[in-house]
Each structure stands twice: as structure tokens, then as C-alpha cells.
C-alpha positions in Angstrom: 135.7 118.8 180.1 132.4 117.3 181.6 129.5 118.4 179.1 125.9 118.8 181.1 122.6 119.0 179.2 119.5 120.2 179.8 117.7 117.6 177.3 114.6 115.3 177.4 113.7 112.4 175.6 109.7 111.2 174.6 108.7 113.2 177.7 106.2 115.8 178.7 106.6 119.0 180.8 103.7 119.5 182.7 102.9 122.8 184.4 103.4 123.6 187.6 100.8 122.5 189.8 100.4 125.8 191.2 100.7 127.7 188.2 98.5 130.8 188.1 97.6 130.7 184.7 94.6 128.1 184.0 94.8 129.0 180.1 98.4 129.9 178.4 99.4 133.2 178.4 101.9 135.3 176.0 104.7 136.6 178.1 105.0 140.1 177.9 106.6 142.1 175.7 109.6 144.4 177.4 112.5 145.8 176.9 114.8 144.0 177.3 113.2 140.6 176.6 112.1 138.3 179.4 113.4 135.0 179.0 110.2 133.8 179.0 109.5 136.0 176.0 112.3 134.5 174.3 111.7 130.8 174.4 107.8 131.5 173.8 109.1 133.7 170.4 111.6 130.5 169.5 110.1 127.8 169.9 105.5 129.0 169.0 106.7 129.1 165.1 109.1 126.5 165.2 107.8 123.3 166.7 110.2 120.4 167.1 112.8 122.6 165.6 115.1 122.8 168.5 116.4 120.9 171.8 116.6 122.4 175.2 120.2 122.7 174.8 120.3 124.4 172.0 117.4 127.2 172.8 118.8 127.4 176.3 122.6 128.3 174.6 121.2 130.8 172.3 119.2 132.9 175.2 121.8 132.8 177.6 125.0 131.7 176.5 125.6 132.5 173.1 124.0 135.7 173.5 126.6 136.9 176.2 129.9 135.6 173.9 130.2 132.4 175.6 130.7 129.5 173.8 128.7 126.2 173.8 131.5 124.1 175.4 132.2 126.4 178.2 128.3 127.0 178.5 127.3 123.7 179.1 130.6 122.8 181.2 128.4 123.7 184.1 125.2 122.3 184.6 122.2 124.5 183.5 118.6 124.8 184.4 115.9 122.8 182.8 112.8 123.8 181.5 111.4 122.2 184.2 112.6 126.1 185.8 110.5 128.0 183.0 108.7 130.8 183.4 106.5 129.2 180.3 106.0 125.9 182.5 105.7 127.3 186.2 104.0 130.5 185.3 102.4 131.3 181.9 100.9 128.0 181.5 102.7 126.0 178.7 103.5 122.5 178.4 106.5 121.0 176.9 106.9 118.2 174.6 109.9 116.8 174.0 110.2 114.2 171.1 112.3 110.8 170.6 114.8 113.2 169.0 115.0 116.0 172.3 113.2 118.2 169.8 110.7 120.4 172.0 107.7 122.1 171.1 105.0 124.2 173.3 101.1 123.6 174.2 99.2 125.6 175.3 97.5 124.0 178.8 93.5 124.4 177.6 94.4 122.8 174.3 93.2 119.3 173.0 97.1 118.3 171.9 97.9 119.0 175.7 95.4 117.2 176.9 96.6 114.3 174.5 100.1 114.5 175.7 99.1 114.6 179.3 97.5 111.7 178.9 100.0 109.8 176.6 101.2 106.7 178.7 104.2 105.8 176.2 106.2 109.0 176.9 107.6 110.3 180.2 105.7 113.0 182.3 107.5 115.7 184.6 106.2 118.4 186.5 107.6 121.9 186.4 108.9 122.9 189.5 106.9 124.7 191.8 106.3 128.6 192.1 108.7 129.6 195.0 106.9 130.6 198.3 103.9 128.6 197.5 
């Protein structure tokens, strides 16, 4: 069975250009969780900790009983498609390893990244109507 994956390598997952938030924002906290909410609670204490993959699978795959093989047998959305990237104004760094981490879109270390010429830089995708 054909495995997909929703992984980066040394690259950089800039916000959306017509992202409404011009500093980062905390996603809301509902019941139930957003997944917004999720990823921002996974991955703010635990930088470089986790792939895309694997946070991806634990919000919406493992959670409903399905397992990681079946999961990922179809192709997934990328974080390019987050709610943290396209609305609440995060950037995604994604190591040499596909270990991500958040920044916040005023802060110096994503102004760094943004600006790092030795690793890969992607948009996320654009608001929808816009």
C-alpha cells in the first residue's frame, strides 16, 4: 500500500499572504478542540519534537481508531492548509530531520527564518474567497 506524507525538509512555512492576523494569535479554546488549537497545544512546548506526519496522525487519525498505515494510505493535507499558517499567524519550521516547530510572525526567529537562504520557503495557502 502506497504511503503519502505530509513532511518537509530544511524548509519554512510562511503565512499566508492574506492572513488576517499581523501578530500570532492563540487559537481559541472550545469545546471540542479546534484543530488549530491542537497543533498550537503540541507543538508551542515541544519544538522540533515532532514531524508533520506524526502530529497530523495523532489529531486526526489516531484519534478516530485509524491506524497510521491506513491513515496515511491516502494523501493528507499539509500544513501549508493550517489554520496556524493561513489564519492565526504562525510560521513553520521544519528541520533537516522533518522535525517542525512554530514562530510566531512578529518575532525575531521568524524574521530569521524568513530570511534564511539555505532552507526552502513555502507559502501557506491562501484564505478561501480572498
Amino acid at each position: 500500500m502506497k504511503q503519502h506524507t505530509t513532511n518537509y525538509k530544511d524548509t519554512f512555512i510562511e503565512v499566508a499572504e492574506d492572513c488576517p492576523a499581523k501578530t500570532a494569535e492563540i487559537p481559541p479554546l472550545k469545546e471540542p478542540k479546534s484543530a488549530a488549537r491542537l497543533e498550537y497545544e503540541m507543538l508551542i512546548g515541544n519544538p522540533y519534537r515532532y514531524t508533520s506526519d506524526d502530529m497530523i496522525y495523532e489529531i486526526k487519525g489516531k484519534s478516530k481508531g485509524v491506524s497510521r498505515e491506513a491513515f496515511f494510505s491516502k494523501g493528507q493535507p499539509c500544513l501549508r492548509a493550517s489554520a496556524l499558517t493561513k489564519r492565526y499567524g504562525w510560521g513553520i519550521h521544519s528541520d533537516k530531520d522533518g522535525k517542525i516547530a512554530i514562530y510566531a510572525v512578529e518575532s525575531q526567529d521568524y524574521g530569521i527564518l524568513a530570511s534564511d537562504e539555505s532552507i526552502k520557503h513555502i507559502r501557506a495557502m491562501r484564505n478561501r474567497g480572498k
